[in-house]
Structures are given as C-alpha cells and as structure tokens.
ZAMI-25013 format. One record per atom (N, C-alpha, C, CB): x, y, z; residue in three letters. Coordinates in nm, 2 decimals. Glycine has a CB too. Example, Ala and Ser with C-alpha at 12.3 -4.5 7.8 and 13.67 -1.06 7.14 Angstrom:
! residues 2
+--------+--------+--------+-----+
|      x |      y |      z | res |
+--------+--------+--------+-----+
|   1.32 |  -0.57 |   0.78 | ALA |
|   1.23 |  -0.45 |   0.78 | ALA |
|   1.32 |  -0.33 |   0.78 | ALA |
|   1.13 |  -0.45 |   0.90 | ALA |
|   1.28 |  -0.22 |   0.71 | SER |
|   1.37 |  -0.11 |   0.71 | SER |
|   1.29 |   0.00 |   0.79 | SER |
|   1.41 |  -0.06 |   0.57 | SER |
+--------+--------+--------+-----+
***
This chain:
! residues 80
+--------+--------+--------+-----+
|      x |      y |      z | res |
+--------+--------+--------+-----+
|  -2.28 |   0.92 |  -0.81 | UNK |
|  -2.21 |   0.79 |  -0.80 | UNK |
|  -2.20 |   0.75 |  -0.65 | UNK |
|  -2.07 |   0.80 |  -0.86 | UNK |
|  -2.20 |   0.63 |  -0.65 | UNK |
|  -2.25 |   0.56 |  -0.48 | UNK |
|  -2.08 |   0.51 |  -0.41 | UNK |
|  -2.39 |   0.35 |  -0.51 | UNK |
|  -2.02 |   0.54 |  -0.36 | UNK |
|  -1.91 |   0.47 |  -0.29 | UNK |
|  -1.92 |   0.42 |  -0.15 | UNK |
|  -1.81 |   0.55 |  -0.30 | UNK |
|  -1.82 |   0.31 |  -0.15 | UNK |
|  -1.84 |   0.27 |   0.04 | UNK |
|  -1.70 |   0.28 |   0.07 | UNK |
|  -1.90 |   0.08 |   0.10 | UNK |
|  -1.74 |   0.30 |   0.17 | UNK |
|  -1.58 |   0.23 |   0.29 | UNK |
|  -1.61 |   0.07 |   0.32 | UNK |
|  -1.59 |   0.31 |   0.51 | UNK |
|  -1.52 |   0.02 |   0.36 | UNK |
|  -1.49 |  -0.11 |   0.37 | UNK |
|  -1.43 |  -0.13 |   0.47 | UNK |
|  -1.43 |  -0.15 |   0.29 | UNK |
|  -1.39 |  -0.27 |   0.56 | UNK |
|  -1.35 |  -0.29 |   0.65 | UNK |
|  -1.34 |  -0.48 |   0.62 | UNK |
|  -1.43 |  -0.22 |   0.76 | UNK |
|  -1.17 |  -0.48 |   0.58 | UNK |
|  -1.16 |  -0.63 |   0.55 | UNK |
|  -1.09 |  -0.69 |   0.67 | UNK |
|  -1.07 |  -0.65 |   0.41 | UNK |
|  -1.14 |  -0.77 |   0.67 | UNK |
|  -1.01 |  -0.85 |   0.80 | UNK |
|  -0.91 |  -0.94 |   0.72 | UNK |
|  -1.09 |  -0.99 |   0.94 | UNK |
|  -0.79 |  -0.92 |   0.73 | UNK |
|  -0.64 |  -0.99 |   0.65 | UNK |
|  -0.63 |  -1.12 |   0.73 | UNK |
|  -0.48 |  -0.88 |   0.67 | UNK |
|  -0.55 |  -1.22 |   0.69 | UNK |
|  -0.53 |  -1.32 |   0.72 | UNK |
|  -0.48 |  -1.32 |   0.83 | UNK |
|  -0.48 |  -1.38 |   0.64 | UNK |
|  -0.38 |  -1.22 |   0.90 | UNK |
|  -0.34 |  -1.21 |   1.00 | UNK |
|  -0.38 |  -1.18 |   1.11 | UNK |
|  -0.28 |  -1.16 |   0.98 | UNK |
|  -0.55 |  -1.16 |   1.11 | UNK |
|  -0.63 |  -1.12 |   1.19 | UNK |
|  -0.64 |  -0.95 |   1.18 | UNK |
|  -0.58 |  -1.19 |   1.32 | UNK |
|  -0.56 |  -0.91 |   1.17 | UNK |
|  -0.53 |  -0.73 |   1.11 | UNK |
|  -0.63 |  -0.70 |   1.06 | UNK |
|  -0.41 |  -0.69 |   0.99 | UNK |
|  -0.69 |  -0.54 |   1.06 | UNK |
|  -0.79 |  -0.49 |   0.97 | UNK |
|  -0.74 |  -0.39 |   0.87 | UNK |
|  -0.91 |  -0.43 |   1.04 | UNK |
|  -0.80 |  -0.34 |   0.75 | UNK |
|  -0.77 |  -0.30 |   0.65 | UNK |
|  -0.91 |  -0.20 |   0.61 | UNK |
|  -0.72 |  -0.41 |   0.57 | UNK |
|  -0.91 |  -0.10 |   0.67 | UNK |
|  -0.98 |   0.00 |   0.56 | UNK |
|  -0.99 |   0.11 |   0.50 | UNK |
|  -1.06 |   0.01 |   0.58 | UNK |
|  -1.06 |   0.09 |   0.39 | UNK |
|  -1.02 |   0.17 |   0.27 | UNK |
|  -1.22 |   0.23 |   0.17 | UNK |
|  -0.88 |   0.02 |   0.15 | UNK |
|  -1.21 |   0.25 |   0.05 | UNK |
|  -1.31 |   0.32 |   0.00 | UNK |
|  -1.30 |   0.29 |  -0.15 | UNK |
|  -1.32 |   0.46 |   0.04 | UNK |
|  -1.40 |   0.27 |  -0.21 | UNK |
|  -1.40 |   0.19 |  -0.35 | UNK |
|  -1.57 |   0.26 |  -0.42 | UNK |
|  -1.40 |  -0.03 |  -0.32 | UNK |
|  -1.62 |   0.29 |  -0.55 | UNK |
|  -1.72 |   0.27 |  -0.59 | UNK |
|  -1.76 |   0.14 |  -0.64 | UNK |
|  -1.73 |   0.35 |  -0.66 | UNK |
|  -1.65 |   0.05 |  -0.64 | UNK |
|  -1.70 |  -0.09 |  -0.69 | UNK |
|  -1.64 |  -0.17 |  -0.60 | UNK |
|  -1.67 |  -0.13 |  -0.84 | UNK |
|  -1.69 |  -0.22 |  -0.54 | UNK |
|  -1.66 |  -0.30 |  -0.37 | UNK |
|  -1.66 |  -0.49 |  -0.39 | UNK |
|  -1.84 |  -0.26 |  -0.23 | UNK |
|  -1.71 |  -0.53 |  -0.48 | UNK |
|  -1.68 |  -0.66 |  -0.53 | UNK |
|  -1.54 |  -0.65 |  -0.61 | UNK |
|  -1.80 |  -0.71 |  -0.62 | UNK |
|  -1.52 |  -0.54 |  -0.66 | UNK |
|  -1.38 |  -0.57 |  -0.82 | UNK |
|  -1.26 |  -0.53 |  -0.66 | UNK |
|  -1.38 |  -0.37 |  -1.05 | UNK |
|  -1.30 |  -0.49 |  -0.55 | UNK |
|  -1.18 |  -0.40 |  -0.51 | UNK |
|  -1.17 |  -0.54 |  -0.41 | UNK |
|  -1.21 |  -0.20 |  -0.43 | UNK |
|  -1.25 |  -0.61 |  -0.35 | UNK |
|  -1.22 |  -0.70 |  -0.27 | UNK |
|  -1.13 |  -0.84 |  -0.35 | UNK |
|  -1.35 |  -0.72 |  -0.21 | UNK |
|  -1.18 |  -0.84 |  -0.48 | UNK |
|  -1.09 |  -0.98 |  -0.58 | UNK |
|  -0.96 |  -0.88 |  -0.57 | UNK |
|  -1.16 |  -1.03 |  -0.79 | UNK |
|  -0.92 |  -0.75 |  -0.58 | UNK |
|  -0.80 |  -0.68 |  -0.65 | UNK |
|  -0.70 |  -0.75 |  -0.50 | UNK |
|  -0.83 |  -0.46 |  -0.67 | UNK |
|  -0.75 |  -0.73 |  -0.37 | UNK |
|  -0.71 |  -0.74 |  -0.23 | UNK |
|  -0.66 |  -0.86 |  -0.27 | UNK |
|  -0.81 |  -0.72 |  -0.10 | UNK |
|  -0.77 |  -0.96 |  -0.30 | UNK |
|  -0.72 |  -1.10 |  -0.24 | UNK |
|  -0.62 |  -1.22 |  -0.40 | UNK |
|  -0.91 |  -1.20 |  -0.17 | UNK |
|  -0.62 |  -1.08 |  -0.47 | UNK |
|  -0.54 |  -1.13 |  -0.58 | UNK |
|  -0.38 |  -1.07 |  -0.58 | UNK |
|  -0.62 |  -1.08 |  -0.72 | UNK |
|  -0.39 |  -1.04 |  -0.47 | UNK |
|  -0.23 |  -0.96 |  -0.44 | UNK |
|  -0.20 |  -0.77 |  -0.50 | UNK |
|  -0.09 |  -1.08 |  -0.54 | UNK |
|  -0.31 |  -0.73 |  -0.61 | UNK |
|  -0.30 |  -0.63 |  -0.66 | UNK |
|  -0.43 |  -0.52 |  -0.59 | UNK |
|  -0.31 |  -0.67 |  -0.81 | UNK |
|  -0.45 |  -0.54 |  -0.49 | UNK |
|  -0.52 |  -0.42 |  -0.41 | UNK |
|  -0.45 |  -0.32 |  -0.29 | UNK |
|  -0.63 |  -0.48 |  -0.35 | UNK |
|  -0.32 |  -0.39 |  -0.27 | UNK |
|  -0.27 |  -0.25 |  -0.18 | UNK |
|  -0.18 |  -0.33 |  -0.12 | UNK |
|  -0.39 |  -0.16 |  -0.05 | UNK |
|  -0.07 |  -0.24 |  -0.09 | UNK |
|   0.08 |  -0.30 |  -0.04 | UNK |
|   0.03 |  -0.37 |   0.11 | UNK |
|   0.23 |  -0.14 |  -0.02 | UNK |
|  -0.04 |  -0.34 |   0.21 | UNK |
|  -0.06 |  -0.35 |   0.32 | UNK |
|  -0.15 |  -0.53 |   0.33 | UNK |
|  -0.12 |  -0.21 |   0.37 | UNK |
|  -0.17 |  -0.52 |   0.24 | UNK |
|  -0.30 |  -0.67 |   0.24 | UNK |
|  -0.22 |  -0.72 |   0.16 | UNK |
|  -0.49 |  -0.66 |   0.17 | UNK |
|  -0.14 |  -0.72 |   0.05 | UNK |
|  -0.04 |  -0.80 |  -0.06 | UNK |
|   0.03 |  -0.91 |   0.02 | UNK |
|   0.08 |  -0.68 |  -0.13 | UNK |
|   0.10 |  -0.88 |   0.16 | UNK |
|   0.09 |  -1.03 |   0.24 | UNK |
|   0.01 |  -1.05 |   0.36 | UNK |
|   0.22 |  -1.07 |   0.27 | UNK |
|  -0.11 |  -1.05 |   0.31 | UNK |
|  -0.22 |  -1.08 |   0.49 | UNK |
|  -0.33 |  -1.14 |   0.38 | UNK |
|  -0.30 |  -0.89 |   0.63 | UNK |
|  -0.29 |  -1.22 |   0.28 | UNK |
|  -0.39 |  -1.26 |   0.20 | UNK |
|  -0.43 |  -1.38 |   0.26 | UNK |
|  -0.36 |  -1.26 |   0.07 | UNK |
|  -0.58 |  -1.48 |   0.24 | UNK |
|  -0.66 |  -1.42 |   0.18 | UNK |
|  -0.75 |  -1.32 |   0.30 | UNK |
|  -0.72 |  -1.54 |   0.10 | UNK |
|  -0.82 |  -1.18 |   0.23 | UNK |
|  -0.86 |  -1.13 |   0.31 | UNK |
|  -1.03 |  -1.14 |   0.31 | UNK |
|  -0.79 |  -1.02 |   0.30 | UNK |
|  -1.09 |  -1.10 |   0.38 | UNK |
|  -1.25 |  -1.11 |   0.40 | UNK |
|  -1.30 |  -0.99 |   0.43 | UNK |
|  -1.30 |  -1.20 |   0.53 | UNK |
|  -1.45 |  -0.95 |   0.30 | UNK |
|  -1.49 |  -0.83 |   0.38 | UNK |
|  -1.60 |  -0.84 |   0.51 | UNK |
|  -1.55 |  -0.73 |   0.28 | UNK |
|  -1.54 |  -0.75 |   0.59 | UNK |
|  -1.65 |  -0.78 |   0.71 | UNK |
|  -1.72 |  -0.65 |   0.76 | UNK |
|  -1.58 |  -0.85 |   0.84 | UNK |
|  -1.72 |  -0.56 |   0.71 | UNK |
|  -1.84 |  -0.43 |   0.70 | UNK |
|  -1.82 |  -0.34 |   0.61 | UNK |
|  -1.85 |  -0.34 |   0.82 | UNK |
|  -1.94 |  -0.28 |   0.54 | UNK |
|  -1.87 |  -0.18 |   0.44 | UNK |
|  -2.01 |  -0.07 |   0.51 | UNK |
|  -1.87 |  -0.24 |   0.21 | UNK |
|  -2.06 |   0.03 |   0.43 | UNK |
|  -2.12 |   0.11 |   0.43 | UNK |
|  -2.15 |   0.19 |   0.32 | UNK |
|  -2.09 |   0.14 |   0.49 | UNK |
|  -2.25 |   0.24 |   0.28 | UNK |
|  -2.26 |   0.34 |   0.14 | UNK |
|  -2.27 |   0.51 |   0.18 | UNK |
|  -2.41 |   0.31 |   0.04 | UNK |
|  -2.16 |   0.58 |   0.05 | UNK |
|  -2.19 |   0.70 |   0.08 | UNK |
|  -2.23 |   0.75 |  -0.02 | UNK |
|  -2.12 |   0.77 |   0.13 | UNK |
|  -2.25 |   0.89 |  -0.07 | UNK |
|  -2.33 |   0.90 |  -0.11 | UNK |
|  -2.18 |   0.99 |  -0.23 | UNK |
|  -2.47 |   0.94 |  -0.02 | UNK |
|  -2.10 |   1.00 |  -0.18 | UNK |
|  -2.00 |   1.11 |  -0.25 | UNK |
|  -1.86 |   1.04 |  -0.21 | UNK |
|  -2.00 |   1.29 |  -0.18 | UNK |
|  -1.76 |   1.07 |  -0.34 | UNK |
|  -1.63 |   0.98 |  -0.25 | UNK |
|  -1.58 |   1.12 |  -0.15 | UNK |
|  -1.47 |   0.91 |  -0.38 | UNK |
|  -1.56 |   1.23 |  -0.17 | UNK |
|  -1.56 |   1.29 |  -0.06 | UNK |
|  -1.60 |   1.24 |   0.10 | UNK |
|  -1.62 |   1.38 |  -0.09 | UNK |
|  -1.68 |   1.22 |   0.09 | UNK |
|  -1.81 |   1.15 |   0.25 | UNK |
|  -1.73 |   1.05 |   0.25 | UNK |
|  -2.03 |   1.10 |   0.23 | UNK |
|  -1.73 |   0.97 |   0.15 | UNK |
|  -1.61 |   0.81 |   0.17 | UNK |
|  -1.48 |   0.86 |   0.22 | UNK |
|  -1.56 |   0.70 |  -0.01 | UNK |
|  -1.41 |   0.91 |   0.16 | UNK |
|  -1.25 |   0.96 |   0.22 | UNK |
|  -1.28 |   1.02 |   0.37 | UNK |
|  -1.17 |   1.13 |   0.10 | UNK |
|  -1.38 |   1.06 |   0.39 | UNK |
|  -1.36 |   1.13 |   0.57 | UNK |
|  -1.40 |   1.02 |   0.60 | UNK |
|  -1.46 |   1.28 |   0.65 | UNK |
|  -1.50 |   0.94 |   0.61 | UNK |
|  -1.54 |   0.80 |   0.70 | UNK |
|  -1.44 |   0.72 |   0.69 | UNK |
|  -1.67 |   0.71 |   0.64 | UNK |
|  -1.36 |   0.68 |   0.59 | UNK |
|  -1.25 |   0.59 |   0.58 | UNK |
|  -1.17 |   0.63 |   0.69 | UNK |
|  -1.19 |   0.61 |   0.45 | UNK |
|  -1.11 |   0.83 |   0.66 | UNK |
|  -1.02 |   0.85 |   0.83 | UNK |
|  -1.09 |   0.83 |   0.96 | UNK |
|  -0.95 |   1.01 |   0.86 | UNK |
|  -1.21 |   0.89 |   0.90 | UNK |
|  -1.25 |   0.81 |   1.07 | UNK |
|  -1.23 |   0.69 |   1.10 | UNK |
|  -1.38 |   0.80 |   1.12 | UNK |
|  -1.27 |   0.57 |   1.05 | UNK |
|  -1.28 |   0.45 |   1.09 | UNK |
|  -1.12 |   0.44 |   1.16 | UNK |
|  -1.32 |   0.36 |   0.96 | UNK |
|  -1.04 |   0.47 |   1.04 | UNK |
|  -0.89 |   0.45 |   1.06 | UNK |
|  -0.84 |   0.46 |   1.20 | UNK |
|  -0.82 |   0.53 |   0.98 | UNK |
|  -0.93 |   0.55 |   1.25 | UNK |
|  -0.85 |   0.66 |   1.38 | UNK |
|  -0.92 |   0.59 |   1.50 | UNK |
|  -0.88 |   0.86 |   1.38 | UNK |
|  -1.03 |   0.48 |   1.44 | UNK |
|  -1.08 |   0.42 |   1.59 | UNK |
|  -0.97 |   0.31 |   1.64 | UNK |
|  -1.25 |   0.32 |   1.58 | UNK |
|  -1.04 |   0.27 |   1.77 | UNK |
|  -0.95 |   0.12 |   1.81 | UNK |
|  -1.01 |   0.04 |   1.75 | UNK |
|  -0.94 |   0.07 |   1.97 | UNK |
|  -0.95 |  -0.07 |   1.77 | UNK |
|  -0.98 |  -0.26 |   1.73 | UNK |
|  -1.12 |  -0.18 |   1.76 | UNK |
|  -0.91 |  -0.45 |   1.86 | UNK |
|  -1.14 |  -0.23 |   1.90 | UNK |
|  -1.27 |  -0.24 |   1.98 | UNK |
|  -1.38 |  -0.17 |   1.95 | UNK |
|  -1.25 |  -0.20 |   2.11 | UNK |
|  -1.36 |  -0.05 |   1.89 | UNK |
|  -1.45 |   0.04 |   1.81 | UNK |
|  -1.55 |  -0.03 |   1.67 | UNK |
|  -1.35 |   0.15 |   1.75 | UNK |
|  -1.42 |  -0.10 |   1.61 | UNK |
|  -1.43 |  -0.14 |   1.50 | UNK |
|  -1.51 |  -0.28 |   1.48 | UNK |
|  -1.30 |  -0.14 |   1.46 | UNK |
|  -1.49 |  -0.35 |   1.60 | UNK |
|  -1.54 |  -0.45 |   1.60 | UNK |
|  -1.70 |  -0.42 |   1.67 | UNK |
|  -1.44 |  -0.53 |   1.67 | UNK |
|  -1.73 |  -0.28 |   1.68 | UNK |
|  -1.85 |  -0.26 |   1.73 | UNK |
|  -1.90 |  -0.21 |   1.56 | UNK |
|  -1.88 |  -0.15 |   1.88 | UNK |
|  -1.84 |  -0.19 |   1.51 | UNK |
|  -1.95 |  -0.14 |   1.33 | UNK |
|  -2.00 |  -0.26 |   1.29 | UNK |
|  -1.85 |  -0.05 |   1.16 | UNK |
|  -1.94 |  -0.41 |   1.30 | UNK |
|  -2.02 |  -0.51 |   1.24 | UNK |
|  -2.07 |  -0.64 |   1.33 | UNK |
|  -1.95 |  -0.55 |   1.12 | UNK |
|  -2.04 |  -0.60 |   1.52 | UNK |
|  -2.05 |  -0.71 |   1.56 | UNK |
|  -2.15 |  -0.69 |   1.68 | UNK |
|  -1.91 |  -0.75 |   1.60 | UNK |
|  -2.25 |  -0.72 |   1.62 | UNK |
|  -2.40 |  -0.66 |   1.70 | UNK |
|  -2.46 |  -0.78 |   1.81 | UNK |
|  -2.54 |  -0.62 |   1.56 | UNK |
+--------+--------+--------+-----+
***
C-alpha cells in the first residue's frame, strides 16, 4: 500500500504536516473541519507538497522529519 506525507498551508499562513494513504479524502476531511484539531480553525487549507512512500512506517518517520525542520526548510521541499 502506497502512503504520503503532506504539507498543507492553513489559512493562517501556518503549515500542517501529516501522512494519509488517501491524500485527496484526507485533504476534503482538513477543509471540512473533520481532519485534525490543529487545521479545524486555519480553514480553508491548501495542499502544497506531498510525497509517496512506499510503507506507512517510511511515512510516520518523514512526517517527524518534516515536522522538526524550520519554515525555511520547508519552504525549500516545494519552492524550487
């Protein structure tokens, strides 16, 4: 089974990432208020990088990584 990480930007300008095997149902869940306490008020949100892995294991460690970069890091995975 294929899973990604994700990287949404919230209304607030804020980023949000997280890991899903279904990356379209998980981005309507975000911007429908039922995807996660933290985005529930930074709606509406946008995805702006994801990635595929190949295991959700491999997803759960990329996800803490991402987590543990800066803004600035982050804004280098989709801003080329």
């Amino acid at each position: 089974m294929v899973f990604y990480v994700y990287l949404l930007e919230c209304s607030d300008k804020s980023y949000y990432c997280g890991y899903t095997s279904d990356l379209k149902r998980r981005v309507e869940e975000h911007n429908s208020g039922t995807g996660g306490k933290y985005t529930r008020t930074r709606t509406p949100v946008k995805l702006i990088y994801h990635e595929k892995c190949e295991s959700r294991n491999l997803a759960l460690k990329r996800e803490c990584e991402i987590k543990k970069f800066s803004r600035k890091k982050k804004n280098e995975l989709f801003v080329k």
